[in-house]
N, C-alpha and C positions, 0 to 999 in steps of 0.2 A: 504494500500500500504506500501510496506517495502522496502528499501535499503541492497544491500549487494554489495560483490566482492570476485571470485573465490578462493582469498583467505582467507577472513573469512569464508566463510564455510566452505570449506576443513580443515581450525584448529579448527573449533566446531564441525567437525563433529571428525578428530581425540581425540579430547579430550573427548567428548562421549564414545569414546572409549576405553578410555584408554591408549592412544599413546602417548598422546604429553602432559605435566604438561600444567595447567594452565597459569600458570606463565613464560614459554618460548615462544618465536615463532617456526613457522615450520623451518625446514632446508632448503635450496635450492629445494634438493633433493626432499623430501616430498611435495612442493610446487608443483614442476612440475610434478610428482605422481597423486596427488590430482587434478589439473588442467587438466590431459587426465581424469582421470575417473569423473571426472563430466561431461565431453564433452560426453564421451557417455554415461555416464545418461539421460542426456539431450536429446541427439540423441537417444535412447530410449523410450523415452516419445512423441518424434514427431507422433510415430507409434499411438499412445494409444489416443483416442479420446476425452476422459475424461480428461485428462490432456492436452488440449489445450482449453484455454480460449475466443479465439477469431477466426470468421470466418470473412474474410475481403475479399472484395471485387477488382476484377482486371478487369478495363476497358480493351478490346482489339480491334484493328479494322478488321473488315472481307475485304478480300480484293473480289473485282468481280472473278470469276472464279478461286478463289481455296476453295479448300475441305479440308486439311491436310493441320494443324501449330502445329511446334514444340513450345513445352514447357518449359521457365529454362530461366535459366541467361543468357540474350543477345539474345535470340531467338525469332520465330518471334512473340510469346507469352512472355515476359519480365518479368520474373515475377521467384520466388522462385519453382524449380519444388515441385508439390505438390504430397503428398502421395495418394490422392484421392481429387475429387471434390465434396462438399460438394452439390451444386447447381450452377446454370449456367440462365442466362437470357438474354434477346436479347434488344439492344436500336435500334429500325428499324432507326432512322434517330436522328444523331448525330447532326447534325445544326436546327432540331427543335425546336420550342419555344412554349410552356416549352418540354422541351425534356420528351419524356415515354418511361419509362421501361417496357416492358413486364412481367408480372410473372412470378417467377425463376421458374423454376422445376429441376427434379434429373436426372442428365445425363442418359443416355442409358444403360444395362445392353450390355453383349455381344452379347447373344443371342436375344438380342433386335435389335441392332447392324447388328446380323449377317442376321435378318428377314427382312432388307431392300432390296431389291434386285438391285434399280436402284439406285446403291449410287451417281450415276455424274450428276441424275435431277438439275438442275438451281432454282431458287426461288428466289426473291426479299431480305430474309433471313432464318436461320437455323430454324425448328422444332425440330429440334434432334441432341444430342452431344453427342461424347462416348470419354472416354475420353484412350488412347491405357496406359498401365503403362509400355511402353517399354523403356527402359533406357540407353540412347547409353554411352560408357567408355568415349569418349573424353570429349565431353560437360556436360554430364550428364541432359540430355532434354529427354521426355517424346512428345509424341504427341496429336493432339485433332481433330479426327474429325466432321466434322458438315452436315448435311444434312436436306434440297439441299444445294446443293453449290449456294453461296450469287451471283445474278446476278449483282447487283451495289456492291460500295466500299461506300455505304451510313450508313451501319449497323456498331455496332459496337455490341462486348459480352461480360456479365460482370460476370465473373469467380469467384463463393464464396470458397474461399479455405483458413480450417482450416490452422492457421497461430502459432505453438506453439513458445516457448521460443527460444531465440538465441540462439548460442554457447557464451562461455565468451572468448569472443578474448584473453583475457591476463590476468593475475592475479591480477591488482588491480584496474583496471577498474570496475566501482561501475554502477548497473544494478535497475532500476527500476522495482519489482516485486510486482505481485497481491497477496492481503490477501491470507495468508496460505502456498504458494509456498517456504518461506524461510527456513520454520521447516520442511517440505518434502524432500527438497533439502537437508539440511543436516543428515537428520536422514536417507535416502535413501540412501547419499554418504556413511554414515557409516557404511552402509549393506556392499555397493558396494566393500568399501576399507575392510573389514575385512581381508577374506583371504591375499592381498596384503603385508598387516603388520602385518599378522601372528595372530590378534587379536581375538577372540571370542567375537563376542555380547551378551550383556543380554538380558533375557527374556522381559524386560522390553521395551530395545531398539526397541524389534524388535515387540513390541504391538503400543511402540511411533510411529516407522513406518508405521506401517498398519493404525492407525487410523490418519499419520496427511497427508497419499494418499488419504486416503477415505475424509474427508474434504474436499480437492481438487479436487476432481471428483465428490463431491455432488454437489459444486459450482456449476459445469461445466454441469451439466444435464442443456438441453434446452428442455420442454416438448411440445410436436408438438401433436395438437389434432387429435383423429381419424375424422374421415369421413366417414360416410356408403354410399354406392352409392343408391340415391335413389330407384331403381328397387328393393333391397330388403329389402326396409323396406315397411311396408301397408302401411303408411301416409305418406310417401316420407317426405326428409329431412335430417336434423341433428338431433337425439336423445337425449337428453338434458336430464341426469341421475336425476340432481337438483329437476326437475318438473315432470320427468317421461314420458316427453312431445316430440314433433318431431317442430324441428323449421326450 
């Protein structure tokens, strides 16, 4: 884990490049330069799968007799709207003791989606979630539908959604970051800002770059085992490469 703030990186990354002496600080000017283009680096990186570290989970509640919740800040879904959903699972009954989770599974394709015919069937809780990536201007919310629509307000859903880096509010505001993220961040801004400041990167800069992304997105692999559906394998099972074996 490493420490930094908007504005040490922006001055190590200009000075990487050649901009800024060692030995001075940035200008104002420079500062708040460096402060947008890191933001959307960042904002950048939300998109990119490999460069988000953690999938976090968002409790919601189903309410009886609807099908459609918006997504986002304040919405009936409360939460960060998400670029996609990683996994989604059902808690049939919230005042249970011990409370169980169903097993997450991967929301709905569209056309999975669109092969439901009777989207308004009732059910005790959801089998199926699609998640819409429509994006209204005001709010900036996304929607989710679920089917059947929940017949009680007993269920609630628990939304896995890739959770990347923040924005850096302000420039000295000091940020808690995972292994490797600090050399990425500035060797990346120093791509970012080149043309900006007129600078030309080295050959070198821009190997430091590539390989201190690729470090960050090796972290980031979470390897998810296959599964053969028993029908076609002979001895039904898992195949087990180790042993040669079906378990």
């Amino acid at each position: 884990m490493t420490e930094a703030s908007a504005r040490s990186i922006g001055r190590r990354s200009l000075i990487r490049l050649g901009v800024v002496d060692p030995r001075r600080e940035m200008s104002a000017g420079e500062a708040d330069q460096m402060l947008a283009l890191l933001n959307d680096l960042v904002d950048t990186w939300s998109l990119q799968r490999r460069t988000i570290f953690q999938v976090l989970p968002n409790q919601h509640v189903l309410v009886s007799g609807t099908g459609v919740y918006t997504i986002g800040p304040g919405a009936d879904f409360d939460q960060v709207r998400p670029t996609w959903i990683e996994a989604w699972a059902v808690i049939p009954d919230r005042d249970a003791s011990p409370v169980i989770e169903l097993p997450p599974r991967r929301p709905s394709t569209l056309p999975e989606w669109q092969a439901i015919t009777a989207k308004g069937l009732t059910g005790p809780f959801p089998s199926d979630l699609y998640f819409d990536h429509t994006f209204s201007a005001a709010e900036g919310w996304g929607q989710v539908h679920v089917y059947p629509v929940p017949s009680t307000s007993a269920a609630d859903v628990l939304i896995y959604t890739p959770t990347p880096l923040a924005q850096f509010a302000t420039l000295d505001t000091v940020y808690r970051l995972p292994a490797g993220y600090r050399r990425a961040l500035v060797t990346a801004l120093a791509l970012e800002a080149a043309d900006s400041f007129g600078a030309t990167p080295s050959a070198d800069l821009k190997a430091q770059a590539a390989m201190a992304l690729g470090d960050v997105k090796r972290a980031n692999v979470r390897p998810v085992e296959s599964v053969l559906d028993p029908r076609h394998t002979q001895m039904g099972g898992r195949y087990n490469i180790y042993t040669d074996g079906y378990r």
